[in-house]
C-alpha positions as CSV (number, residue, x, y, z in Angstrom):
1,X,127.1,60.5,127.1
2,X,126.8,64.3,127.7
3,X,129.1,66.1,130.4
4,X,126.0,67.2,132.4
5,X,125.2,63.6,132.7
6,X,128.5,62.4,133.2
7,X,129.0,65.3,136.0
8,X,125.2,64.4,138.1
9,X,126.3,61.0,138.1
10,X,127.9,60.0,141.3
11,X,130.9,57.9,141.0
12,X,133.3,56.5,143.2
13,X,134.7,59.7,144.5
14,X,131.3,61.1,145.2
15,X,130.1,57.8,146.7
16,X,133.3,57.8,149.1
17,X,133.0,61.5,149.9
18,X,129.0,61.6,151.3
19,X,130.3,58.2,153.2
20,X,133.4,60.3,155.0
21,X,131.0,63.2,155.5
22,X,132.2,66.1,152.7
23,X,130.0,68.0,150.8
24,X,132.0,67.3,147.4
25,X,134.5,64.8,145.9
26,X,136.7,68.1,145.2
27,X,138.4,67.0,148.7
28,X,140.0,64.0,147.1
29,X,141.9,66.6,144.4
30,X,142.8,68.9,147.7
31,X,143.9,65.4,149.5
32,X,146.4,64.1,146.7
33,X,148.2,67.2,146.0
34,X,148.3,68.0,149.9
35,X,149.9,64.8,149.7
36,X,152.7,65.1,147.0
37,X,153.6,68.7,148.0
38,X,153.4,68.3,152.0
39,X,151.1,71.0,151.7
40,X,149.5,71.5,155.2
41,X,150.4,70.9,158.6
42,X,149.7,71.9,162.2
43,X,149.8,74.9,163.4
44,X,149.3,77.1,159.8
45,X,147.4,80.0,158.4
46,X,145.4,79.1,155.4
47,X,142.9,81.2,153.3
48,X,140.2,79.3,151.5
49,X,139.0,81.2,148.3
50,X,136.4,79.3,146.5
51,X,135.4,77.7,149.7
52,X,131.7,76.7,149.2
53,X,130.1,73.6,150.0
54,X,133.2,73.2,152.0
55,X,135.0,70.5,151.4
56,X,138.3,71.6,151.4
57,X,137.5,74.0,154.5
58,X,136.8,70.8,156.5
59,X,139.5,69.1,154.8
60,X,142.1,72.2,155.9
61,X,140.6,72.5,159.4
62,X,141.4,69.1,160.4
63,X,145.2,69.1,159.1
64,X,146.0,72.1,160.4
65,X,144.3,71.5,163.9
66,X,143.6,73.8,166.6
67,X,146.6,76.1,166.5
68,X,146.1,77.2,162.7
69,X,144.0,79.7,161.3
70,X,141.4,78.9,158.8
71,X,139.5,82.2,156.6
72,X,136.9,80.6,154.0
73,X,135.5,82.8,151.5
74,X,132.7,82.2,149.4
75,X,129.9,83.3,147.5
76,X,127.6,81.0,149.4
77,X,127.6,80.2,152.8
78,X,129.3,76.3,153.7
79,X,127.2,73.6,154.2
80,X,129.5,72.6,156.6
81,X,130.7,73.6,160.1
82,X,133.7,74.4,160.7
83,X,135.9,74.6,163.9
84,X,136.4,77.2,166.1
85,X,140.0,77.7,164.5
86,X,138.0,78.3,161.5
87,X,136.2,81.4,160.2
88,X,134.1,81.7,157.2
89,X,133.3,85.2,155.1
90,X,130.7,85.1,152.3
91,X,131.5,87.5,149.5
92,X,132.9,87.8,146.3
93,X,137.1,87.1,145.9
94,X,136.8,89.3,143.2
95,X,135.6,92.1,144.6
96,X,136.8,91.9,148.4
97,X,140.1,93.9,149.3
98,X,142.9,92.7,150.2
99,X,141.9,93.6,153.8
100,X,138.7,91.7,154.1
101,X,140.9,89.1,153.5
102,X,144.0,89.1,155.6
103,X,142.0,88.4,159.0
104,X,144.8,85.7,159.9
105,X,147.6,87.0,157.3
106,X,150.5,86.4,156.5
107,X,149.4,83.3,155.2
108,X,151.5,80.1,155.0
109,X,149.0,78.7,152.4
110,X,146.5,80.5,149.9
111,X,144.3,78.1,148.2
112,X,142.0,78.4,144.9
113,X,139.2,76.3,143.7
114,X,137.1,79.3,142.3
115,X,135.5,78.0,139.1
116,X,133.6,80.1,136.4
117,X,129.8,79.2,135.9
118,X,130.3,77.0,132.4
119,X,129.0,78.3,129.3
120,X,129.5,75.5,127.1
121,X,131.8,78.2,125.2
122,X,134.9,76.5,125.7
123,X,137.5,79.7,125.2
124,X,135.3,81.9,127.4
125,X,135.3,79.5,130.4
126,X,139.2,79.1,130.1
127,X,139.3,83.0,129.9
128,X,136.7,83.3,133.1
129,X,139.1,80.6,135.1
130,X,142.3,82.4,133.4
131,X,140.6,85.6,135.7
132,X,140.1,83.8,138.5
133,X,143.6,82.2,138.9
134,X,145.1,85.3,138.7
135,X,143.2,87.0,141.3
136,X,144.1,84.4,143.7
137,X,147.6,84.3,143.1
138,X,147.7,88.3,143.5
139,X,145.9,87.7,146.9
140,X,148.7,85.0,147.5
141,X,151.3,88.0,146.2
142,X,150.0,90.4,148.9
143,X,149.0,88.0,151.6
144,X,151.3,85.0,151.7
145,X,154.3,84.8,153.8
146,X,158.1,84.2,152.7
147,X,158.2,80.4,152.5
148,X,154.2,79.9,151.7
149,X,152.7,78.0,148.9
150,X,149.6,78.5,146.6
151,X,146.9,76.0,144.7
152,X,144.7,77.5,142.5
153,X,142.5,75.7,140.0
154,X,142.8,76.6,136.2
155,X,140.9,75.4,133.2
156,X,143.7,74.3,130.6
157,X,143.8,76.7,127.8
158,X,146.1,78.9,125.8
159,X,146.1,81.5,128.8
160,X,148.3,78.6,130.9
161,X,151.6,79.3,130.3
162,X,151.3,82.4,131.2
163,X,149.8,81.5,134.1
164,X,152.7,78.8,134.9
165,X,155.1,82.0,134.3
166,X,153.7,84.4,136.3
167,X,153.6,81.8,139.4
168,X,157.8,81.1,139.1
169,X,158.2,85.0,139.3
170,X,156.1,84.7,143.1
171,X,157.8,81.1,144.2
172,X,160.7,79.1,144.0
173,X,159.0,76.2,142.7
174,X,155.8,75.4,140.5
175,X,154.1,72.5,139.3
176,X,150.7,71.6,137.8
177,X,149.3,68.6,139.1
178,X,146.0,67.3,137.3
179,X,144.5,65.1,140.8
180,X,143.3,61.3,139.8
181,X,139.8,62.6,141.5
182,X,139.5,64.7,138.1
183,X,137.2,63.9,136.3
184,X,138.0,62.5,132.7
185,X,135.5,65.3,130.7
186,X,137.1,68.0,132.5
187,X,140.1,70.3,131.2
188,X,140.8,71.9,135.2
189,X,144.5,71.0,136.6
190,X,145.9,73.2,139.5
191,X,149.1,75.3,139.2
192,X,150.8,75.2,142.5
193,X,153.2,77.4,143.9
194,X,156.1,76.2,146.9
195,X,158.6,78.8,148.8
196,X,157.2,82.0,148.2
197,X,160.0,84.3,147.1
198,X,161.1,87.1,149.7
């Protein structure tokens, strides 16, 4: 079977997230490594790059309840709502400065599930997500405070350890955790960054 087939196919994940009302399965990825890094609580400041349809907005609004900060950014608008604790900005993470994006800074979490438009070109995809990464995680160098954390999707290619090295120079620890809600065609894992250095 082809990946475009394989990917417009719902499956369990997909079936489970239109049932608990989210836009994407991508909120099951978000959900485990919230769960093996104690990500989020109440109370924090997060920044949502990548945000659209919205998944992990919804998902970030309702850990961090009423007295945390939410700023989504996107390309295209949410199709969800989110709370009033929440904020959404559509534009380009690429192109935004630093201070169209620090409406609730300094962040305790910045989070990253841009993802290049796929070519089919294997290497250039990799390199495209490669850019991506690493504009997030110099967003979460500027933006995120002492003792904040960083997830930013990245596809798996010859650019990651580099990638790996340059989020242990930012924070004291860093994994890469490839979610079970992955799907088995696709090379994305997140590198994830804990106790941002002073």
């Amino acid at each position: 079977m082809k990946k475009a087939q394989l990917y417009s196919r719902p499956d369990a994940f997909s079936r489970r997230a239109k049932e608990e009302g989210y836009p994407a399965r991508s909120v099951y990825k978000l959900e485990e490594i919230d769960r093996r890094t104690r990500l989020l609580r109440p109370g924090q400041r997060v920044l949502d790059l990548g945000a659209a349809p919205g998944s992990w907005a919804k998902y970030t609004a309702q850990k961090i309840g009423p007295t945390g900060r939410l700023l989504a950014v996107d390309l295209n608008p949410l199709t969800v709502a989110l709370p009033k604790w929440g904020e959404f900005r559509q534009g380009d993470a690429l192109t935004l400065e630093n201070e169209d994006l620090a409406l609730f800074a300094p962040y305790d979490v910045v989070l990253s599930d841009m993802a290049p438009q796929t070519t089919g070109n294997r290497l250039g995809d990799q390199t495209r997500s490669f850019e991506l990464f690493m504009r997030a995680l110099a967003v979460a160098a500027t933006l995120t405070k002492v003792g904040g954390s960083f997830v930013g999707k990245i596809f798996m290619g010859e650019d990651l350890p580099l990638a790996k090295a340059e989020v242990k120079k930012l924070f004291g620890k860093e994994r890469m955790i490839r979610p079970e809600g992955t799907r088995s065609v696709s090379y994305e894992t997140f590198g994830i960054g804990l106790d941002r250095r002073p």
